[in-house]
SEDRENLUM-465484 format. One line per 5 residues: number of its first residue (from 1); for each residue x, y, z of C-alpha. Coordinates in Angstrom, 3 decimals. Layout:
N
NUM	X/Y/Z ~ ...
//
This chain:
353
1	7.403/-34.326/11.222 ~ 6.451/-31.670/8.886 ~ 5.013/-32.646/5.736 ~ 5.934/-30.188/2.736 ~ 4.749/-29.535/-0.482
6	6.443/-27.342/-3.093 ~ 4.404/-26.245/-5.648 ~ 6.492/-24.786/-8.354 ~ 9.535/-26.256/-9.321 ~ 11.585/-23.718/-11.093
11	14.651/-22.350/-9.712 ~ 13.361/-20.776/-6.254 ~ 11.563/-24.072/-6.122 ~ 14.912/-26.181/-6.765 ~ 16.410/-23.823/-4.463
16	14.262/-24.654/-1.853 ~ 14.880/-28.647/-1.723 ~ 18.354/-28.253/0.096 ~ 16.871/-26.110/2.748 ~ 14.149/-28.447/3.652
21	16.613/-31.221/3.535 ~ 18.903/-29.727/6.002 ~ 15.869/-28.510/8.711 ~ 14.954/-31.313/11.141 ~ 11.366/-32.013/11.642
26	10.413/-31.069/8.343 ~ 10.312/-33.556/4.736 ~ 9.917/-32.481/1.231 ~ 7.297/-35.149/0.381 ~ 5.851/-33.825/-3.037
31	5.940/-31.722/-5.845 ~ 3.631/-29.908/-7.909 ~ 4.802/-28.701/-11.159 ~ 2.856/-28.934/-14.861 ~ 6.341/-30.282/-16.193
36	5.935/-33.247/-13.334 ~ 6.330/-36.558/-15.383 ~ 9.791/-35.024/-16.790 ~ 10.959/-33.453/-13.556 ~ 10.344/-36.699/-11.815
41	13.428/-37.994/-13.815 ~ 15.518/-35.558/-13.368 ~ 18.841/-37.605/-11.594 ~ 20.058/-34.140/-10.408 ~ 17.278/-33.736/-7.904
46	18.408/-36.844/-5.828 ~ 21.120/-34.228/-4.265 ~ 18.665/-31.746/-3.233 ~ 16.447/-34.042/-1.618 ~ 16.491/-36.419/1.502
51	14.356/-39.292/-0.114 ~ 14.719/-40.546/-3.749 ~ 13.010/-38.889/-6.531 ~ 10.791/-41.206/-7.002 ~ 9.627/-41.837/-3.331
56	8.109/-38.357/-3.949 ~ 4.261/-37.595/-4.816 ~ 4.577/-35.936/-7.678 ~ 1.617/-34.002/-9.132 ~ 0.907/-31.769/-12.529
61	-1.934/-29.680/-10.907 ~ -1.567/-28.182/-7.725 ~ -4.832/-28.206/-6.593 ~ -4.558/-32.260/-6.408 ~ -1.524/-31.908/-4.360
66	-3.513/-29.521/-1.675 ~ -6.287/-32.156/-1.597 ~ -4.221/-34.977/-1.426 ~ -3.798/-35.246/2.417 ~ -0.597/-35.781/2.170
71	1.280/-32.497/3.062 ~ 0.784/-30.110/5.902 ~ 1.714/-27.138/4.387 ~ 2.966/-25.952/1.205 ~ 5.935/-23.365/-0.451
76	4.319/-21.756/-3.162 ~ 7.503/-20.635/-5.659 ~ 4.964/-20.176/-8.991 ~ 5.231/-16.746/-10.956 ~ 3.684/-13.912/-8.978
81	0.744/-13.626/-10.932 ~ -0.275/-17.150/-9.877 ~ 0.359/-16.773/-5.864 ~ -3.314/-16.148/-5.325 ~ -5.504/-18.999/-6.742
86	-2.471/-20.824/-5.521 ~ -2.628/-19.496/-1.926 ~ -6.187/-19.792/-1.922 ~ -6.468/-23.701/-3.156 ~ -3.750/-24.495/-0.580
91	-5.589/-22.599/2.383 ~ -9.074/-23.813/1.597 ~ -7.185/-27.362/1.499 ~ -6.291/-26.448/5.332 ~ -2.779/-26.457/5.008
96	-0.623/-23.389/6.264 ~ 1.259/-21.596/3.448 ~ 4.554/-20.084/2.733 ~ 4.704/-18.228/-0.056 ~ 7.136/-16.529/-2.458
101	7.585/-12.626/-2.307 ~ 6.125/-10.063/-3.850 ~ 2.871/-11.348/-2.128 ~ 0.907/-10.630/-5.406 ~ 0.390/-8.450/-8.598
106	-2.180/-5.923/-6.261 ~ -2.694/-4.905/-3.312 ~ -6.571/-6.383/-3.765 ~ -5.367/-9.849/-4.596 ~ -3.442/-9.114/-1.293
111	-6.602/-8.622/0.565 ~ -8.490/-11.853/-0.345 ~ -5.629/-14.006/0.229 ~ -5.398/-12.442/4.022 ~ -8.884/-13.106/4.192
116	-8.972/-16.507/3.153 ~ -5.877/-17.085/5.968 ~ -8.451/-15.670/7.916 ~ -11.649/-18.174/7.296 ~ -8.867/-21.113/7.444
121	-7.360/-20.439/10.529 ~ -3.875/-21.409/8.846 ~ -0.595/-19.990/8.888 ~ -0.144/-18.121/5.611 ~ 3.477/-16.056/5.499
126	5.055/-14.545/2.650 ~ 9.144/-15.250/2.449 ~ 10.172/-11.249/2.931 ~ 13.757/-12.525/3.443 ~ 15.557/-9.539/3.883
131	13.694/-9.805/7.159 ~ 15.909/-12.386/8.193 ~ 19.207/-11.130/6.141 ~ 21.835/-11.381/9.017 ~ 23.015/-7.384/7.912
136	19.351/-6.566/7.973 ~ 18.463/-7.944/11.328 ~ 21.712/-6.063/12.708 ~ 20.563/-3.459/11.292 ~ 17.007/-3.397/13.247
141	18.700/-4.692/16.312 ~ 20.692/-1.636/16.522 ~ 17.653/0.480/15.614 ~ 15.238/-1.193/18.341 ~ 17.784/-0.822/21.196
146	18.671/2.214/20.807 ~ 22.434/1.709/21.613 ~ 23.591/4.335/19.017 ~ 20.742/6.719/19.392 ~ 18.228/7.559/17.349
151	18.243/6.575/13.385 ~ 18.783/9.701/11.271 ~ 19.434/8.623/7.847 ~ 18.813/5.109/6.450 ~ 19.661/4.928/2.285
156	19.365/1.540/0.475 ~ 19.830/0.270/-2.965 ~ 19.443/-2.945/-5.102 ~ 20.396/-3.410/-8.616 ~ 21.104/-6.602/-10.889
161	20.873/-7.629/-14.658 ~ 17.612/-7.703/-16.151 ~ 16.184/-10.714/-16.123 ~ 16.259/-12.877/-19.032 ~ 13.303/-15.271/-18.127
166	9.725/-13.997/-20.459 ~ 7.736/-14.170/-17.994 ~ 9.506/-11.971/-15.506 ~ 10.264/-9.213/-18.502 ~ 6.707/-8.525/-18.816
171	5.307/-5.808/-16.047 ~ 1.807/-7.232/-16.616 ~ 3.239/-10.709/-14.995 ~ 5.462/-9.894/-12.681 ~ 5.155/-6.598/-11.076
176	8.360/-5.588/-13.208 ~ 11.532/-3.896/-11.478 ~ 9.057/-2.158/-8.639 ~ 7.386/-5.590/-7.214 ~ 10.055/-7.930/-7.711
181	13.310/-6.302/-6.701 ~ 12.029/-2.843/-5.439 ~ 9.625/-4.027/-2.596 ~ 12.641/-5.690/-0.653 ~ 14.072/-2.348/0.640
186	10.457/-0.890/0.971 ~ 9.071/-4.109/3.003 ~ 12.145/-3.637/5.014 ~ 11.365/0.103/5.492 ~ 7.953/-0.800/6.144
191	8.739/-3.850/8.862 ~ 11.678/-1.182/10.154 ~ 10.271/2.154/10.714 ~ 6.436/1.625/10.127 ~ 4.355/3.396/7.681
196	5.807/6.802/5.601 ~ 3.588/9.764/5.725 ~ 4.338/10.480/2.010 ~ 6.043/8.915/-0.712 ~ 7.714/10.716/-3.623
201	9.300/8.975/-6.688 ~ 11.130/9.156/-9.721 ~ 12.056/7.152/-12.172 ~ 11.552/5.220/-15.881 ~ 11.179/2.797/-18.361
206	14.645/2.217/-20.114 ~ 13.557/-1.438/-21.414 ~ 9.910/-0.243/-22.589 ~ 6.870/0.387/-21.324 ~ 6.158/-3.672/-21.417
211	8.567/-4.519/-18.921 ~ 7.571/-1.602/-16.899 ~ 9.381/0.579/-14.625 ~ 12.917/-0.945/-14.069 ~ 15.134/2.345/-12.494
216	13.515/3.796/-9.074 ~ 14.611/6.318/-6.729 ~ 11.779/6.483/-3.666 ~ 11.890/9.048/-0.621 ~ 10.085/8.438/1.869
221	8.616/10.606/4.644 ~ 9.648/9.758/7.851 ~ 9.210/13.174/9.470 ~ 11.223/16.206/9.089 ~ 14.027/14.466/11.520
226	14.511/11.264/9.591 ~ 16.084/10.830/6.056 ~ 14.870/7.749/3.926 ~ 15.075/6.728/0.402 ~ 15.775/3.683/-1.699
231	17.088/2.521/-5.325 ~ 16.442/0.109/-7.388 ~ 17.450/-0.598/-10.955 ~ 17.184/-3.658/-13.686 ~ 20.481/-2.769/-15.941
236	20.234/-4.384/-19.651 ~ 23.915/-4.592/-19.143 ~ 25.568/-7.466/-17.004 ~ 25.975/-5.851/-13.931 ~ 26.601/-8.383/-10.973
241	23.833/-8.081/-8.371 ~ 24.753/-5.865/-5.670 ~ 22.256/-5.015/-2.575 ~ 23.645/-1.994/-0.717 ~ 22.499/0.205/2.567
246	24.141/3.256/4.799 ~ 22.474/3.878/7.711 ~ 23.641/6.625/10.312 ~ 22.715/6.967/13.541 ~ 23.241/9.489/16.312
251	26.247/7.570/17.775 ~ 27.056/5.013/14.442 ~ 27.077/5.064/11.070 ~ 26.559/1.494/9.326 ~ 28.088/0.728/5.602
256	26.563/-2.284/3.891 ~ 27.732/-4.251/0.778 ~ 26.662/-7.520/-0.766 ~ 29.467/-7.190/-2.765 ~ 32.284/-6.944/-0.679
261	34.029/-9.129/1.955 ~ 33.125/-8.682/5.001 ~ 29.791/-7.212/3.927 ~ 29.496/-4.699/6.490 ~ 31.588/-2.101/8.305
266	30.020/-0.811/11.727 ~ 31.552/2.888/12.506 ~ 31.111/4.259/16.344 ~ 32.015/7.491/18.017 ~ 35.616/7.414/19.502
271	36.069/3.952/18.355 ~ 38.137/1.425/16.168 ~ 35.493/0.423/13.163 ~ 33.653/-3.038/13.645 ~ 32.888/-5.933/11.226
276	30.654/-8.318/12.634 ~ 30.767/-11.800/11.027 ~ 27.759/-14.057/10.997 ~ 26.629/-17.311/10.721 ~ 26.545/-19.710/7.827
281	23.074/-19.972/8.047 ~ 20.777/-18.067/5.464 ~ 18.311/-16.008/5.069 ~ 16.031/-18.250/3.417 ~ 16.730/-21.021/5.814
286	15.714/-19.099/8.736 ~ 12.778/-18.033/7.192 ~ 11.346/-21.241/6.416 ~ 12.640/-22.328/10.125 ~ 10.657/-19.408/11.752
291	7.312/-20.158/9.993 ~ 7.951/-23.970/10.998 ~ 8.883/-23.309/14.592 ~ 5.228/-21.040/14.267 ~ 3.325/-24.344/13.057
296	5.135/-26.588/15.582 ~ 3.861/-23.598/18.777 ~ 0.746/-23.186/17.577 ~ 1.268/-19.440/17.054 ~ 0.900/-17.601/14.455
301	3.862/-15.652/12.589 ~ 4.931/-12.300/13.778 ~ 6.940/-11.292/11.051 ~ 6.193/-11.480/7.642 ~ 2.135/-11.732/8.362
306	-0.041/-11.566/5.590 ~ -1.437/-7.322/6.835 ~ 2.389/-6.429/6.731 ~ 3.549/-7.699/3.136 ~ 0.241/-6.445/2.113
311	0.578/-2.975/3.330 ~ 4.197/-3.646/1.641 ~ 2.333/-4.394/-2.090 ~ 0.100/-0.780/-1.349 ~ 3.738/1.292/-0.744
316	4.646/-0.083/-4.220 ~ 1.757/1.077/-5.669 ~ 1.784/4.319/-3.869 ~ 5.173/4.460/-5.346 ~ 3.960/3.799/-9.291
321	1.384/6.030/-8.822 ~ 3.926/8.889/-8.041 ~ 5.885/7.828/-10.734 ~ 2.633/8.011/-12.982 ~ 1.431/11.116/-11.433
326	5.206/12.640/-11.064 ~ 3.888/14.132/-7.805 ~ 3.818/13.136/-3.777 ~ 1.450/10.364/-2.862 ~ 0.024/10.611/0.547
331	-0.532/7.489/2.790 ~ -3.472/6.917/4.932 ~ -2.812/6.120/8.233 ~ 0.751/6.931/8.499 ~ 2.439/6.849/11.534
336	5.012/4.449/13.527 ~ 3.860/0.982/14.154 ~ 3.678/-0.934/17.723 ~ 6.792/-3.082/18.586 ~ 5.558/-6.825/18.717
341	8.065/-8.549/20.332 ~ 10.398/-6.978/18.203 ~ 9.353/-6.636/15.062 ~ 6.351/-5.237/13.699 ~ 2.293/-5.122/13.459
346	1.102/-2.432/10.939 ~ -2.776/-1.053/10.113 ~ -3.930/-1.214/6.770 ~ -2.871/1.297/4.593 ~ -4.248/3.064/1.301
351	-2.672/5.657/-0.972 ~ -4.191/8.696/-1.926 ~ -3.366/11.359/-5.008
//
């Protein structure tokens, strides 16, 4: 059995008590969260959890939960700005990590948390989870066969109501529109098709320059062969959330929704269109399942590693620094990544003016 910590306890960290609870081999046993001594009673959590409230270990500083010997790894679901003292304590601790996307506020925090994975010898992944969206993984199935010939055109998009929470409406905080809802499609490009040559952005600050950038429109340069760009927006009006893509291949040409039921629509050459269904599993689920199966082997994560969603953080700041600079950013080291059983390894990667 798995022992599990999760540090953070608003609602990702809620969110995350079912999914533990329906994984065998794994047991939330405590909680780290400075509002502790209220959450403790909360009645609701009883639902969410396999064992009673107040069988848990319940802690107001997280840093006494990593040192407590009582968990084996931890899911860190604090604000972004806190994922690296938090990653740190827990890894130093010697437990293995899984830890809430965007990895952190810069691509330098980035670095020492992969190098203190590095001097622990623990499993530290960062929960990507479009990775394991079941449209997405379709998606990269079809590309890596090659089935439907090569991949000409991939366009995605991602827009929601601004967030209300202060913490989250403050660039400085959270990364703003770019590192919290942006860097899904560009991790996914990133884990996908390796790393652009160039990127090239536009867009603005309709809410003010204190909640930062919240409307994006990225290209990025996959060769003269291969079309790529993504969207994102943070609307003040109450527009549902809607994640979108259209990829077309040589042979297919792949229409995805969030919106709509079924979600995706799978167009081939001299052929009736397709809609595959999936399972009820999700996304989130799978992830944490992967990165347990990983502790259970021995092995350490192939997806999602700590290089990748770092290289990921560096593409988002390539991308504000186009935005800043209204010109093309350059990336060092461009250039398709090596298959690793599937998915993807990637080189480090810096942006240059």
């Amino acid at each position: 059995m798995i022992r599990v910590g999760i540090i953070g306890m608003g609602g990702m960290g809620k969110g995350r008590l079912p999914l533990y609870r329906d994984i065998p081999g794994a047991q939330v046993v405590a909680i780290a969260d400075i509002r502790a001594e209220t959450l403790r009673q909360d009645a609701d959590l009883s639902t969410l959890l396999e064992i009673a409230p107040s069988d848990l270990r319940w802690f107001s500083d997280y840093a006494a939960l990593a040192k407590s010997g009582l968990v084996d790894m931890v899911d860190i679901c604090l604000p972004t700005g806190c994922h690296r003292p938090a990653v740190e304590t827990a890894l130093a601790a010697g437990l293995h990590v899984l830890c809430e996307k965007p990895m952190a506020l810069t691509s330098a925090d980035c670095d020492a948390m992969v190098a203190a994975s590095e001097r622990a010898q623990r499993h530290l992944m960062i929960a990507q989870c479009i990775r394991f969206w079941p449209e997405y993984e379709y998606l990269a199935d079809l590309c890596n066969s090659g089935e439907a010939g090569r991949l000409l055109s991939l366009q995605l998009s991602r827009q929601g109501a601004a967030p209300s929470r202060a913490w989250f409406c403050r660039a400085a905080e959270s990364g703003g529109a770019l590192l919290d809802l942006h860097i899904h499609d560009i991790d996914y490009c990133h884990a996908l098709l390796g790393l652009p040559r160039r990127v090239y952005a536009q867009g603005g600050m309709g809410q003010g320059p204190e909640a930062g950038y919240d409307f994006c429109l990225s290209n990025l340069d996959y060769g003269p062969e291969t079309q790529v760009s993504a969207t994102a927006q943070w609307s003040k009006a109450p527009i549902p959330f809607a994640a979108r893509y259209e990829a077309r291949f040589e042979e297919a040409f792949l229409r995805f929704d969030s919106s709509k039921s079924p979600t995706l629509t799978v167009y081939r050459v001299d052929a009736e269109p397709e809609q595959p269904t999936f399972g009820s599993d999700s996304a989130y689920r799978n992830e944490i399942r992967y990165l347990l199966s990983c502790i259970e082997r021995g092995e350490r994560p192939a997806r999602c590693t700590p290089q990748q969603t770092r290289d990921s953080v560096a593409l988002i700041e390539a991308i504000r620094a186009s935005l800043q600079g209204q010109e093309m950013v350059s990336i060092d080291g461009a250039g398709s990544l090596v298959p690793a059983g599937g998915y993807w390894g990637s080189s480090g990667v810096e942006w240059l003016i």
